[in-house]
PDB file with SEQRES, HELIX, SHEET and CRYST1 records, atoms N, CA, C and O in Angstrom:
SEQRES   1 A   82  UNK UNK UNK UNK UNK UNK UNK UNK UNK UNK UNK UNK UNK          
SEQRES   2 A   82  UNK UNK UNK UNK UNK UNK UNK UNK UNK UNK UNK UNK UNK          
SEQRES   3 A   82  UNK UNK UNK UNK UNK UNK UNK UNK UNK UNK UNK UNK UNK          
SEQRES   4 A   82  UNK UNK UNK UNK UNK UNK UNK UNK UNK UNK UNK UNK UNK          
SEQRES   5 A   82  UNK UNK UNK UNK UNK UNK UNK UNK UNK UNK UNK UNK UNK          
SEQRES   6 A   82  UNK UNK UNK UNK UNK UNK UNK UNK UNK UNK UNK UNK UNK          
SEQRES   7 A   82  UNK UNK UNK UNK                                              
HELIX    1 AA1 UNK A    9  UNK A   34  1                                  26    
HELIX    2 AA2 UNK A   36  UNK A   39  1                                   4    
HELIX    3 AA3 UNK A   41  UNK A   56  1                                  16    
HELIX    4 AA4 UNK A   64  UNK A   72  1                                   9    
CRYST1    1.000    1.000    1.000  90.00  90.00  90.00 P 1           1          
ATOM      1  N   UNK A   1       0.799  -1.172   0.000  1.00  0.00           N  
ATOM      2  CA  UNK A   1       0.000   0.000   0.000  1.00  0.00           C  
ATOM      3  C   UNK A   1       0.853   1.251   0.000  1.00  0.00           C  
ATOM      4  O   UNK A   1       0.428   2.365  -0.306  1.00  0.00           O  
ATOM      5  N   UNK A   2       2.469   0.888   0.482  1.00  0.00           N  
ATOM      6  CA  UNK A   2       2.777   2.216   0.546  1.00  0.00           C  
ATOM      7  C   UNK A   2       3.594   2.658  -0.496  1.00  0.00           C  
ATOM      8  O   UNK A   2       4.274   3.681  -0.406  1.00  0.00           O  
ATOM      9  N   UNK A   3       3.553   1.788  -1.685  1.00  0.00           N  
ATOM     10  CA  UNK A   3       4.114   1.903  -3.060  1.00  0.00           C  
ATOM     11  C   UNK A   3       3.023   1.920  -3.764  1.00  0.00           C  
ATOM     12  O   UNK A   3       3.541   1.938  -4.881  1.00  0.00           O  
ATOM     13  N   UNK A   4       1.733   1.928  -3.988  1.00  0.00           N  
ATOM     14  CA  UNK A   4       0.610   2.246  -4.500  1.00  0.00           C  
ATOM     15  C   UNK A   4       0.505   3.973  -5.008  1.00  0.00           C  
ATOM     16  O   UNK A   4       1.063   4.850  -4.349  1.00  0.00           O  
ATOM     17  N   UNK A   5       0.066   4.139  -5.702  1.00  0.00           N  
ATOM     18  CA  UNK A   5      -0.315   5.228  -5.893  1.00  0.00           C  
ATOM     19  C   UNK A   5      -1.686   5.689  -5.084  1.00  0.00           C  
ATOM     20  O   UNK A   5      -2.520   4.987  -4.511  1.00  0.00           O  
ATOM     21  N   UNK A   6      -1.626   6.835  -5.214  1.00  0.00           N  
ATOM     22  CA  UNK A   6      -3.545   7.163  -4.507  1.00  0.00           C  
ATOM     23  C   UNK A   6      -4.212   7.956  -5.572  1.00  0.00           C  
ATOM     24  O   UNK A   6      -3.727   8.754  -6.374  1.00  0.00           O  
ATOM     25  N   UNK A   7      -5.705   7.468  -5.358  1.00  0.00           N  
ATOM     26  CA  UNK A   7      -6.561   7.480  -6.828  1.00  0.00           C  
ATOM     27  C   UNK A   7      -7.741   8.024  -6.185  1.00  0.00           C  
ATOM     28  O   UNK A   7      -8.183   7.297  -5.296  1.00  0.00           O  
ATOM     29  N   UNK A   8      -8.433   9.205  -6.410  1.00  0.00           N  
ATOM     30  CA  UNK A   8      -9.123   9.368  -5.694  1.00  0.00           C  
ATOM     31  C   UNK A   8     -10.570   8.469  -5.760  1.00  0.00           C  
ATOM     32  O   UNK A   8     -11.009   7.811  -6.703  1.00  0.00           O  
ATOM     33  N   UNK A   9     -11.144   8.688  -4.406  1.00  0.00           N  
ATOM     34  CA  UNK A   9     -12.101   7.415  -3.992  1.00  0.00           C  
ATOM     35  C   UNK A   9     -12.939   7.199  -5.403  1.00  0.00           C  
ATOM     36  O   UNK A   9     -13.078   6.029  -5.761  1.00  0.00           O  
ATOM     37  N   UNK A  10     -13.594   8.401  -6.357  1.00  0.00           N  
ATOM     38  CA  UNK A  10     -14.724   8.203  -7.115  1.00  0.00           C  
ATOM     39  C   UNK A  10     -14.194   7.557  -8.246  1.00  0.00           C  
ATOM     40  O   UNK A  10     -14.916   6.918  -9.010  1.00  0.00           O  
ATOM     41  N   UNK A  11     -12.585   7.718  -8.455  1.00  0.00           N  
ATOM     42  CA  UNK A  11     -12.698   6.710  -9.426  1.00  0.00           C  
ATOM     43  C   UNK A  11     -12.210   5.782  -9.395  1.00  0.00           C  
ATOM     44  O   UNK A  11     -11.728   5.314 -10.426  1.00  0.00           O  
ATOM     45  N   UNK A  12     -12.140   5.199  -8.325  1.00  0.00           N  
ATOM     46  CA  UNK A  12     -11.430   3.970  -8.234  1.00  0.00           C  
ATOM     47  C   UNK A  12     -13.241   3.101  -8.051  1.00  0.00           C  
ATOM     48  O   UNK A  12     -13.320   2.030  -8.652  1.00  0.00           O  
ATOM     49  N   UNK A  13     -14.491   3.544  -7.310  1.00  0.00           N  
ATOM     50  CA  UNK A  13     -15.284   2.911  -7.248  1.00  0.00           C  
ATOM     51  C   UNK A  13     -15.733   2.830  -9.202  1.00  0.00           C  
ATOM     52  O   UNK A  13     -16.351   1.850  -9.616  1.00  0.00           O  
ATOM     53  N   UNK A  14     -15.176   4.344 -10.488  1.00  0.00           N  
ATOM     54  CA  UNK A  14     -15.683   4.214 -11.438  1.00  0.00           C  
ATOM     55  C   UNK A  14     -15.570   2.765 -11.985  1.00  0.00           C  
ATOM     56  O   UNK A  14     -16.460   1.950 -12.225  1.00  0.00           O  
ATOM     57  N   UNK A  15     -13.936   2.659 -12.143  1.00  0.00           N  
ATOM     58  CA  UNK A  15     -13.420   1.764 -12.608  1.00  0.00           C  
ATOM     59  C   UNK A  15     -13.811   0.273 -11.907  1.00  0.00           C  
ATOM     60  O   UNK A  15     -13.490  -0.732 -12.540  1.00  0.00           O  
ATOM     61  N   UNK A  16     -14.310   0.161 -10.964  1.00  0.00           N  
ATOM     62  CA  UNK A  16     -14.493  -1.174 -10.334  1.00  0.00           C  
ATOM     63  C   UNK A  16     -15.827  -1.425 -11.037  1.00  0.00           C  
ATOM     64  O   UNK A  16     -16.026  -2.579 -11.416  1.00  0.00           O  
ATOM     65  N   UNK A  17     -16.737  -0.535 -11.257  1.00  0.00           N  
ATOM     66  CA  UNK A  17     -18.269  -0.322 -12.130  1.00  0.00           C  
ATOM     67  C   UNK A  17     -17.841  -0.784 -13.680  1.00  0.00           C  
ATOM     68  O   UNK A  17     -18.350  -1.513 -14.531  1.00  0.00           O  
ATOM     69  N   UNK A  18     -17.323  -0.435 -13.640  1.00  0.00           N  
ATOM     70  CA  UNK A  18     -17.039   0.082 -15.386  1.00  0.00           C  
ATOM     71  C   UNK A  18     -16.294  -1.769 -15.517  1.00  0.00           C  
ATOM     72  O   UNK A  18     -16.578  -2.321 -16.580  1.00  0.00           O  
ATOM     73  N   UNK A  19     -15.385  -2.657 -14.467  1.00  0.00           N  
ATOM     74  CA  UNK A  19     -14.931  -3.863 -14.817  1.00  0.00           C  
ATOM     75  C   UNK A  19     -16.206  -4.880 -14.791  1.00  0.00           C  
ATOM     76  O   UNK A  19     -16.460  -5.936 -15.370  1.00  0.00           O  
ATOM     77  N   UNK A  20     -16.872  -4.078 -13.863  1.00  0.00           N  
ATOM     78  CA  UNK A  20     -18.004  -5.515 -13.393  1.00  0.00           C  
ATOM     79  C   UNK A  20     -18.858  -5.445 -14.693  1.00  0.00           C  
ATOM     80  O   UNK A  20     -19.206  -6.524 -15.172  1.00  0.00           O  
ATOM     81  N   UNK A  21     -19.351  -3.944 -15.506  1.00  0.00           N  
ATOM     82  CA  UNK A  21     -20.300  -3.804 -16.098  1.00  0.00           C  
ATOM     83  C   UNK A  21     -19.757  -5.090 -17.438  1.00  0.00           C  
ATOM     84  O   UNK A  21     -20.440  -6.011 -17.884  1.00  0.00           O  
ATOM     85  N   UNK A  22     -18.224  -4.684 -17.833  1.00  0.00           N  
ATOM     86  CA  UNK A  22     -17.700  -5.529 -18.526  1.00  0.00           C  
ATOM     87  C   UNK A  22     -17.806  -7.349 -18.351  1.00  0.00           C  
ATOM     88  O   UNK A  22     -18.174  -8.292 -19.052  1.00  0.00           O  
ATOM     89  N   UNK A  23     -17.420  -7.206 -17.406  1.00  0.00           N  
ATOM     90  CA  UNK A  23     -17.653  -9.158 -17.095  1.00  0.00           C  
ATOM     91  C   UNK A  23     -19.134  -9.092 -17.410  1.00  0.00           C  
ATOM     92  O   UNK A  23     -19.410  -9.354 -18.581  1.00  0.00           O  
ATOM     93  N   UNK A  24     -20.161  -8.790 -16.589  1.00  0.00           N  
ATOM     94  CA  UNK A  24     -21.417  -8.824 -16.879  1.00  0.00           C  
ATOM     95  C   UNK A  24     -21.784  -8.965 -18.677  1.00  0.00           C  
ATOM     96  O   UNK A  24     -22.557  -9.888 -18.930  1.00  0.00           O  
ATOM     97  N   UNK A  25     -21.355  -8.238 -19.749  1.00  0.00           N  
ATOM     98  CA  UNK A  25     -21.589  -8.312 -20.746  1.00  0.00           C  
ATOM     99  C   UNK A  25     -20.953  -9.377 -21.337  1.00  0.00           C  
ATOM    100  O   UNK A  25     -21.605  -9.769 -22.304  1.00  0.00           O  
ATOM    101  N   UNK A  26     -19.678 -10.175 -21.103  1.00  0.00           N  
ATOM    102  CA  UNK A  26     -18.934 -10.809 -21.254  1.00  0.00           C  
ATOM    103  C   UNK A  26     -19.676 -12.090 -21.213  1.00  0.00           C  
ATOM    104  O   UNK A  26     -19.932 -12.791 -22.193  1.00  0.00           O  
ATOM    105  N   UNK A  27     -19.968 -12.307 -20.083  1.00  0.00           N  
ATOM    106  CA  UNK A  27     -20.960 -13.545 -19.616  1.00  0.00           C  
ATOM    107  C   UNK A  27     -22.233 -13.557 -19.983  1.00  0.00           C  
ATOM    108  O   UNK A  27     -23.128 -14.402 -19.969  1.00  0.00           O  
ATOM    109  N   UNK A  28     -22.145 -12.560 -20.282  1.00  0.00           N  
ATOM    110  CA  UNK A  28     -24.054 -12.816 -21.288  1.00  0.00           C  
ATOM    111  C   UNK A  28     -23.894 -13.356 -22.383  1.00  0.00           C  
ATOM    112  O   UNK A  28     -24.597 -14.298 -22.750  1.00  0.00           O  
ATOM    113  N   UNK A  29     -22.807 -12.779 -23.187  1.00  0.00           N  
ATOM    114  CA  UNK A  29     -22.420 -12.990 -24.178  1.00  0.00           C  
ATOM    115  C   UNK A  29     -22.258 -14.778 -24.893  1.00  0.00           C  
ATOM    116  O   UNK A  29     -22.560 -15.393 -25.916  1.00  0.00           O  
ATOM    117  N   UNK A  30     -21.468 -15.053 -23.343  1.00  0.00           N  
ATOM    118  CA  UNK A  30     -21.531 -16.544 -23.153  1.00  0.00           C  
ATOM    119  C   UNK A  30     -22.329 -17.328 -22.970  1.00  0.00           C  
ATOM    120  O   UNK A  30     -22.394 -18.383 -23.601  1.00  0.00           O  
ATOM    121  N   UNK A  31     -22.953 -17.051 -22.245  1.00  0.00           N  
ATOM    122  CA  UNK A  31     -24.175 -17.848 -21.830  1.00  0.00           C  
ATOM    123  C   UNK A  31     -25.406 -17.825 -23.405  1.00  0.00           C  
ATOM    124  O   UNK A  31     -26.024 -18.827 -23.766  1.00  0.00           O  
ATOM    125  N   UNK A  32     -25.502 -16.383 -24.136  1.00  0.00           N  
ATOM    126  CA  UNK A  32     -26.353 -16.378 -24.964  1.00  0.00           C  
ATOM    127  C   UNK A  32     -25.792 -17.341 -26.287  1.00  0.00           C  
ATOM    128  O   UNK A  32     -26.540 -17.777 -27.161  1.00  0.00           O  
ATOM    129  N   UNK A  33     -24.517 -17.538 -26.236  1.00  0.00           N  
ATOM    130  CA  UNK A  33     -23.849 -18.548 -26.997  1.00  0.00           C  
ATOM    131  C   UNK A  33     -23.792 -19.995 -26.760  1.00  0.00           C  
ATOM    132  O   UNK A  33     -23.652 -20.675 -27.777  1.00  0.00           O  
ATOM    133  N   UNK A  34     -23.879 -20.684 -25.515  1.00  0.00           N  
ATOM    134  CA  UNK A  34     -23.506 -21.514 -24.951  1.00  0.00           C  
ATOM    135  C   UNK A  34     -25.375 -22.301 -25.519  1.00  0.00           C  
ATOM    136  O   UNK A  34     -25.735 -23.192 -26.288  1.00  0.00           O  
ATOM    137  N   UNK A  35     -26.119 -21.244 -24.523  1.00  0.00           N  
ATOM    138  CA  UNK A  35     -27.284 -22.019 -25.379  1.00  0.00           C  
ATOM    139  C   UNK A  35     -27.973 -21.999 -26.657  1.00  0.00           C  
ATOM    140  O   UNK A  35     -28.932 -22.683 -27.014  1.00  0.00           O  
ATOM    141  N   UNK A  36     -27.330 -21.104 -27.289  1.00  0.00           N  
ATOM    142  CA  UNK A  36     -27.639 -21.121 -28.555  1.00  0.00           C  
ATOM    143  C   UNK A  36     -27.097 -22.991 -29.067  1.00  0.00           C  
ATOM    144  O   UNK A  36     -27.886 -23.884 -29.377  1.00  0.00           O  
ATOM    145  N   UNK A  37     -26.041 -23.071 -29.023  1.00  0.00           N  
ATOM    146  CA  UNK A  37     -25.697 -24.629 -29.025  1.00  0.00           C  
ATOM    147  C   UNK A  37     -25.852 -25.562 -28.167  1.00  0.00           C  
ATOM    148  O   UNK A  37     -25.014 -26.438 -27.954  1.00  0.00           O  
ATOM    149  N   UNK A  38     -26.951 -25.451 -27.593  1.00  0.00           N  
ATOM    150  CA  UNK A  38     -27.588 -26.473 -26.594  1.00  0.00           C  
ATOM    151  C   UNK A  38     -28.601 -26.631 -26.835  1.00  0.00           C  
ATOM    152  O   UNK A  38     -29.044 -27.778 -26.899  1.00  0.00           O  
ATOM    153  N   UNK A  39     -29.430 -25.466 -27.084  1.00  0.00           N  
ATOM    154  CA  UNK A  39     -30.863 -25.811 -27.817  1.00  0.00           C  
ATOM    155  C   UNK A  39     -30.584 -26.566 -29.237  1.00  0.00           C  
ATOM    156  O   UNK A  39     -31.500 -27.362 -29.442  1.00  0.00           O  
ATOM    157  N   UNK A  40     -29.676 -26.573 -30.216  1.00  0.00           N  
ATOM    158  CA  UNK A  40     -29.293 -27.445 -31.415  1.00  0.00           C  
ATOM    159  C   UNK A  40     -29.035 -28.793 -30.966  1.00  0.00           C  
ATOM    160  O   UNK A  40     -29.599 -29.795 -31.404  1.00  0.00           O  
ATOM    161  N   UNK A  41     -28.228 -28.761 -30.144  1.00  0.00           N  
ATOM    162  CA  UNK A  41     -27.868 -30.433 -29.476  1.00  0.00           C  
ATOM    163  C   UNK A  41     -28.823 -31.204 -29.175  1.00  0.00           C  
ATOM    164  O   UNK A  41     -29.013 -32.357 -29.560  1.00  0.00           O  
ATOM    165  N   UNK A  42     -29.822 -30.175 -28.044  1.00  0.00           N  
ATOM    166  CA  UNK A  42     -30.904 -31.129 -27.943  1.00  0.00           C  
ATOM    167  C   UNK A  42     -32.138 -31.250 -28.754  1.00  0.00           C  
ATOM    168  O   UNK A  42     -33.054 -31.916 -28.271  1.00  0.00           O  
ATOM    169  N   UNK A  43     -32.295 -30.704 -29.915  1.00  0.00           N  
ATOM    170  CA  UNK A  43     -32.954 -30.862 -30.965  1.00  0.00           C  
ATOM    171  C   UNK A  43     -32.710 -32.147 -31.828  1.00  0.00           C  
ATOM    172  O   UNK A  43     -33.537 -32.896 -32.348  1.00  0.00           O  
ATOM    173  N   UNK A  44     -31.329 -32.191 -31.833  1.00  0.00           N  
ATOM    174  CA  UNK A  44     -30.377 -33.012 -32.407  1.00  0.00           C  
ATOM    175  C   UNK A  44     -31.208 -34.680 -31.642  1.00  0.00           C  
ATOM    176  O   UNK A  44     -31.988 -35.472 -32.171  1.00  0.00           O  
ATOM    177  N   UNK A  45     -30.741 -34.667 -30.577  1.00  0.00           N  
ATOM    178  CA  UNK A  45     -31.252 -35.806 -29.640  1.00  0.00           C  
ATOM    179  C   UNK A  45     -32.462 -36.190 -29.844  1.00  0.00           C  
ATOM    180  O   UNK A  45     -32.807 -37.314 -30.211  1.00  0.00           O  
ATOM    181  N   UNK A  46     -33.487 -34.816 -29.499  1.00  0.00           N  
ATOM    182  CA  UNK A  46     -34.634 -35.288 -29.589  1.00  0.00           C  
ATOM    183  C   UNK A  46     -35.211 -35.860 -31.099  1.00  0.00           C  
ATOM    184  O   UNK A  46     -36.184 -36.614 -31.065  1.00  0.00           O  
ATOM    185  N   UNK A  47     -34.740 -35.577 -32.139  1.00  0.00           N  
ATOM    186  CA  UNK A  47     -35.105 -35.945 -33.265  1.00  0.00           C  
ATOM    187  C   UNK A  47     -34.766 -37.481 -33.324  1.00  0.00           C  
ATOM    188  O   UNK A  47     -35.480 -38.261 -33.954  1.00  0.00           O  
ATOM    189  N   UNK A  48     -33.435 -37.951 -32.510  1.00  0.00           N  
ATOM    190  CA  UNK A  48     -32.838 -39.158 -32.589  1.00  0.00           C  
ATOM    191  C   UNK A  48     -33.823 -40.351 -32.179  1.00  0.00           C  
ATOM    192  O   UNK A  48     -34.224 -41.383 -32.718  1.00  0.00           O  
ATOM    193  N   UNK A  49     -34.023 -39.664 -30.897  1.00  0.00           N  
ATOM    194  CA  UNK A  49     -34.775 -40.487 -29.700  1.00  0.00           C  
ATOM    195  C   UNK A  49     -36.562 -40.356 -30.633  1.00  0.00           C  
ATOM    196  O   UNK A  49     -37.137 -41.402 -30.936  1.00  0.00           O  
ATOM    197  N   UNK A  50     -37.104 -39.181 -30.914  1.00  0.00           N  
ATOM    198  CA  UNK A  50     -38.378 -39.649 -31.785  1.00  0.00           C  
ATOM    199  C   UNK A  50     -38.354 -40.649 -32.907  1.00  0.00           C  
ATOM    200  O   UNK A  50     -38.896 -41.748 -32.795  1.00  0.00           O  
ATOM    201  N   UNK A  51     -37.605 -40.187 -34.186  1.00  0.00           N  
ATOM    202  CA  UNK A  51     -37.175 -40.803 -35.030  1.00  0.00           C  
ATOM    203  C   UNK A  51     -37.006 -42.365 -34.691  1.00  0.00           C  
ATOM    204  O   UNK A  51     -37.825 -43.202 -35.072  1.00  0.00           O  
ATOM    205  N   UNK A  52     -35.830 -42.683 -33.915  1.00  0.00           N  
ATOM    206  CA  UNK A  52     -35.910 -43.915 -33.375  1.00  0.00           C  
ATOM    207  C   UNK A  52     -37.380 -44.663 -32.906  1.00  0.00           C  
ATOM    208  O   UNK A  52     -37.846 -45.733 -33.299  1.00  0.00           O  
ATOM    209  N   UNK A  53     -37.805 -43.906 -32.138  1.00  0.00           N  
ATOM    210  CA  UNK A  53     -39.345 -45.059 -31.434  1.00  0.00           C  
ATOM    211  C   UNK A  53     -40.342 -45.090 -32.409  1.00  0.00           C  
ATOM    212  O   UNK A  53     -41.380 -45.716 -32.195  1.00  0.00           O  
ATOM    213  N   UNK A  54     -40.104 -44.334 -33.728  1.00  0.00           N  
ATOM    214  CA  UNK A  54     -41.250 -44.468 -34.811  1.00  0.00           C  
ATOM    215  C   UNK A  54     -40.441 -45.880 -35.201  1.00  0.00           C  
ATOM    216  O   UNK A  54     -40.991 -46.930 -34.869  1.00  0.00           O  
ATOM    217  N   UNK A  55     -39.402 -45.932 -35.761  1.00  0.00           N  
ATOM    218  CA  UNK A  55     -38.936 -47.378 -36.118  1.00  0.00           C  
ATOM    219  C   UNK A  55     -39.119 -48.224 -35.664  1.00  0.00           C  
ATOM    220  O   UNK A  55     -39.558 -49.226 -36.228  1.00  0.00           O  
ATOM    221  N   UNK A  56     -38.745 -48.093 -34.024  1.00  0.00           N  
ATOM    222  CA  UNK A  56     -38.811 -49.197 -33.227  1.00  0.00           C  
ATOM    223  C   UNK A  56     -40.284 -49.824 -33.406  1.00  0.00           C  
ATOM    224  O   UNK A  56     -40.324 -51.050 -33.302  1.00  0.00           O  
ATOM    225  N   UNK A  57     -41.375 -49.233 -33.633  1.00  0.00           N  
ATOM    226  CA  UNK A  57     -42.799 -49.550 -33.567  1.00  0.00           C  
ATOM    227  C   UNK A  57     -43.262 -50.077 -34.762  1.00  0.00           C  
ATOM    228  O   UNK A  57     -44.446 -50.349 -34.962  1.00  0.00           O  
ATOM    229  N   UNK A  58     -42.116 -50.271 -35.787  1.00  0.00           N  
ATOM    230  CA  UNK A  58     -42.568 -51.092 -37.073  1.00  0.00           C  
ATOM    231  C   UNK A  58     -42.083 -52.135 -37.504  1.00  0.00           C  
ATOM    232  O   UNK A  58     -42.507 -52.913 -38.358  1.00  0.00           O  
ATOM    233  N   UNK A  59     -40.640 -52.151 -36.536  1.00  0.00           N  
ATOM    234  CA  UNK A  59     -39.752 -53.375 -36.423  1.00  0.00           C  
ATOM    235  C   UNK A  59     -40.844 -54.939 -36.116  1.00  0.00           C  
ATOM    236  O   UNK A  59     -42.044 -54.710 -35.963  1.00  0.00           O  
ATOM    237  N   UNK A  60     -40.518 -55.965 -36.067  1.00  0.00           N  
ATOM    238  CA  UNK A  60     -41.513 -56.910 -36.013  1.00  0.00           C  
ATOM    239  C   UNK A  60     -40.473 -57.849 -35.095  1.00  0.00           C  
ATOM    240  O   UNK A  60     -41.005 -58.784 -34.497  1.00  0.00           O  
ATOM    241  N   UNK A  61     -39.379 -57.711 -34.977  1.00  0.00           N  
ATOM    242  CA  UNK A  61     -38.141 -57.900 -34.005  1.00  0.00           C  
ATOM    243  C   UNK A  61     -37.379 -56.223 -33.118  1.00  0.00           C  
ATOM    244  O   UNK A  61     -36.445 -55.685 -33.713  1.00  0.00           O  
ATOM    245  N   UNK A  62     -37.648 -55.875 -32.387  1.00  0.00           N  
ATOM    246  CA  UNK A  62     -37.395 -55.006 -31.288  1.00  0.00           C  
ATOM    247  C   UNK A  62     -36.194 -54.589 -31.444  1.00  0.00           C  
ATOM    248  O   UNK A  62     -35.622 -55.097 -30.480  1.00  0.00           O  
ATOM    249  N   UNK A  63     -35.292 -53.896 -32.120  1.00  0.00           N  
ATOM    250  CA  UNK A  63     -33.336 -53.644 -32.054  1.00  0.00           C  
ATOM    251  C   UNK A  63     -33.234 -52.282 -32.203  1.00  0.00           C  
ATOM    252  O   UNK A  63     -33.026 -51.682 -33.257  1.00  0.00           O  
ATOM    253  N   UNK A  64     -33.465 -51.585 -30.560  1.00  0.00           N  
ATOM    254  CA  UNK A  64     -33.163 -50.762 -30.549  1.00  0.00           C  
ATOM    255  C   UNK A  64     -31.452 -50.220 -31.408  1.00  0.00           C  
ATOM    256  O   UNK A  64     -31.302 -49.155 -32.006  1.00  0.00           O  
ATOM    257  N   UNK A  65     -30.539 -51.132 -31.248  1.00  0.00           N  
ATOM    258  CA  UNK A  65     -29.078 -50.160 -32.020  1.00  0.00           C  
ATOM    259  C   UNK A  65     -29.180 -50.113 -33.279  1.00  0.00           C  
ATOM    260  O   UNK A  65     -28.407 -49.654 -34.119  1.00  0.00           O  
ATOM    261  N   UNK A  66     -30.831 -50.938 -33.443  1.00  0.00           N  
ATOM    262  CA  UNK A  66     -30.565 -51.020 -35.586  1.00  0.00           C  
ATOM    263  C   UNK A  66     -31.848 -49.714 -35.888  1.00  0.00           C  
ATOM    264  O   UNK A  66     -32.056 -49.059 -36.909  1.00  0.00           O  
ATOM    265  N   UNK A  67     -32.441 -49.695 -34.749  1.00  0.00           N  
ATOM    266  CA  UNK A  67     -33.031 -48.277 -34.714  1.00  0.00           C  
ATOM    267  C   UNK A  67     -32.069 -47.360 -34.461  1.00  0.00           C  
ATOM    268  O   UNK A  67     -31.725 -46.823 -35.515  1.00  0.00           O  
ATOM    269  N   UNK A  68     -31.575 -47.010 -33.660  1.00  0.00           N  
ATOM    270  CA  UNK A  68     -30.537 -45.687 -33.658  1.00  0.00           C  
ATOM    271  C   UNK A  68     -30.050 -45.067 -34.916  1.00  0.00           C  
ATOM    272  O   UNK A  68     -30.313 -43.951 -35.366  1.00  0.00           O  
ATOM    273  N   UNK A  69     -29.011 -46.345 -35.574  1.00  0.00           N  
ATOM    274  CA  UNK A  69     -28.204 -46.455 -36.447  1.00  0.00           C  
ATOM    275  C   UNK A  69     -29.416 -45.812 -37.638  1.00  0.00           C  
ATOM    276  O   UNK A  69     -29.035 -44.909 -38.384  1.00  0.00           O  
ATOM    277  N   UNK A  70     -30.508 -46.204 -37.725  1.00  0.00           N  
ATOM    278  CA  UNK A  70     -31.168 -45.736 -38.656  1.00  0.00           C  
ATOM    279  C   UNK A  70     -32.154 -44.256 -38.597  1.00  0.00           C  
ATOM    280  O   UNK A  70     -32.855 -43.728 -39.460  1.00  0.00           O  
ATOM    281  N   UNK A  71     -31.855 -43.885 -37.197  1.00  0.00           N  
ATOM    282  CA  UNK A  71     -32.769 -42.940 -36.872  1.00  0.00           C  
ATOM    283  C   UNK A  71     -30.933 -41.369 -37.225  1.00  0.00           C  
ATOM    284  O   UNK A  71     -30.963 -40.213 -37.647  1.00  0.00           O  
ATOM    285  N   UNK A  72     -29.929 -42.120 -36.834  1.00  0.00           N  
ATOM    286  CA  UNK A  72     -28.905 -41.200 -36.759  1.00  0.00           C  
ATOM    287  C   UNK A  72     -28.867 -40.771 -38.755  1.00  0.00           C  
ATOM    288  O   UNK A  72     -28.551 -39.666 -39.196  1.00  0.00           O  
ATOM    289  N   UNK A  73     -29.185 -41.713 -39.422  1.00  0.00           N  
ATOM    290  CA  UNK A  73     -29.409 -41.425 -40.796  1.00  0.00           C  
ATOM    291  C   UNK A  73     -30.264 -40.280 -41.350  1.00  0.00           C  
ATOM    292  O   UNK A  73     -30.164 -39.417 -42.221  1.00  0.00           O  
ATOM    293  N   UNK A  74     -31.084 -40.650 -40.504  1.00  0.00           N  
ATOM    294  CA  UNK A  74     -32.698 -39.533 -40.930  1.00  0.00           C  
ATOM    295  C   UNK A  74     -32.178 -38.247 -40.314  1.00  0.00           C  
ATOM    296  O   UNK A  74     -32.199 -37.195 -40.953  1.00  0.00           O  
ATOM    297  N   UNK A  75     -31.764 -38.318 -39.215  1.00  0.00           N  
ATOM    298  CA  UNK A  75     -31.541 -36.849 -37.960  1.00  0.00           C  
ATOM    299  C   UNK A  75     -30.208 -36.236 -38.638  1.00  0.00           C  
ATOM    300  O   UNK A  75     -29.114 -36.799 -38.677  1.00  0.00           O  
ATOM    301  N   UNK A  76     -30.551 -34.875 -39.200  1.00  0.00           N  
ATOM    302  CA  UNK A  76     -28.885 -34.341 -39.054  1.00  0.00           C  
ATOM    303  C   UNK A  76     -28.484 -33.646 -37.653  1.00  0.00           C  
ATOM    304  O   UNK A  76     -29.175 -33.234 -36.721  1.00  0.00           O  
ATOM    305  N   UNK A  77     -27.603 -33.667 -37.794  1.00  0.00           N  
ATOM    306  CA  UNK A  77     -26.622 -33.270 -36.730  1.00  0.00           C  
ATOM    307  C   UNK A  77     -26.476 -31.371 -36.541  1.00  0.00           C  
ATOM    308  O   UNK A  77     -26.302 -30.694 -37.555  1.00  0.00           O  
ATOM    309  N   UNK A  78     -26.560 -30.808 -35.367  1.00  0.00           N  
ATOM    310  CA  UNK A  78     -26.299 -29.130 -35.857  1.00  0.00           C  
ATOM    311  C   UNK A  78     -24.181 -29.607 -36.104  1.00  0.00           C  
ATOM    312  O   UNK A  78     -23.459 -30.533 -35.736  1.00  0.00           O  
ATOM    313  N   UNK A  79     -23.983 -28.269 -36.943  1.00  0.00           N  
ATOM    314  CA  UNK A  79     -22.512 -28.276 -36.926  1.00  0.00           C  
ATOM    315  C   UNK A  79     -21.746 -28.512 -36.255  1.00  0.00           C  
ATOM    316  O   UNK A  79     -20.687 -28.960 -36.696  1.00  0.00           O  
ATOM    317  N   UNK A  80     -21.935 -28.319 -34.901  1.00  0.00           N  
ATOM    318  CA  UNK A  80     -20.927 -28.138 -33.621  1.00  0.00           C  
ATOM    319  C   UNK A  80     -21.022 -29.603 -33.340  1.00  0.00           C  
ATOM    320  O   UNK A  80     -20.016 -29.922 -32.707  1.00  0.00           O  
ATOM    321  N   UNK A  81     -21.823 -30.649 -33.546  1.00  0.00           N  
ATOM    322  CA  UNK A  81     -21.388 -32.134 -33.226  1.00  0.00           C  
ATOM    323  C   UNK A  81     -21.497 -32.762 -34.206  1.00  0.00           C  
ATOM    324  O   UNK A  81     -22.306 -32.927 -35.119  1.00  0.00           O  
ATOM    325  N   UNK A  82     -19.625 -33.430 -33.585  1.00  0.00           N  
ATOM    326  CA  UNK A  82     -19.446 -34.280 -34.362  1.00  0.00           C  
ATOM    327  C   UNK A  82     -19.370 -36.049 -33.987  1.00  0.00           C  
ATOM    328  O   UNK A  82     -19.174 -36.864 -34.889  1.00  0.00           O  
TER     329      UNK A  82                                                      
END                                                                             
């Protein structure tokens, strides 16, 4: 502290405003990204998992992995999974 400089009080509270306001936008930013590719993923899934139980219900032998395999055909994928 005693090699510190001194800043007076208002702007040292500016700048502590002015970092948080930053993270705050930062993390929105993220978060508005994060689920942007989460709502695709689980679109992704859910198409898998529907897709699949329509098959499964016409099969005349029950195989769920030969449903998958055929439901992963029909379902595309969003970009981000691979």
């Amino acid at each position: 502290m005693a090699g510190e400089p001194l800043a007076p009080a208002g702007a040292t509270h500016r700048r502590t405003a002015i970092s948080m306001l930053l993270v705050a936008v930062r993390l929105a930013i993220f978060m508005m990204m994060v689920g942007t590719a989460a709502d695709a993923e689980d679109d992704y899934v859910a198409c898998l998992i529907d897709t699949a139980a329509k098959i499964m219900k016409s099969q005349v032998v029950k195989d769920a992995a030969v449903a998958l395999e055929k439901a992963a055909r029909i379902c595309k994928p969003p970009p981000q999974v691979t």
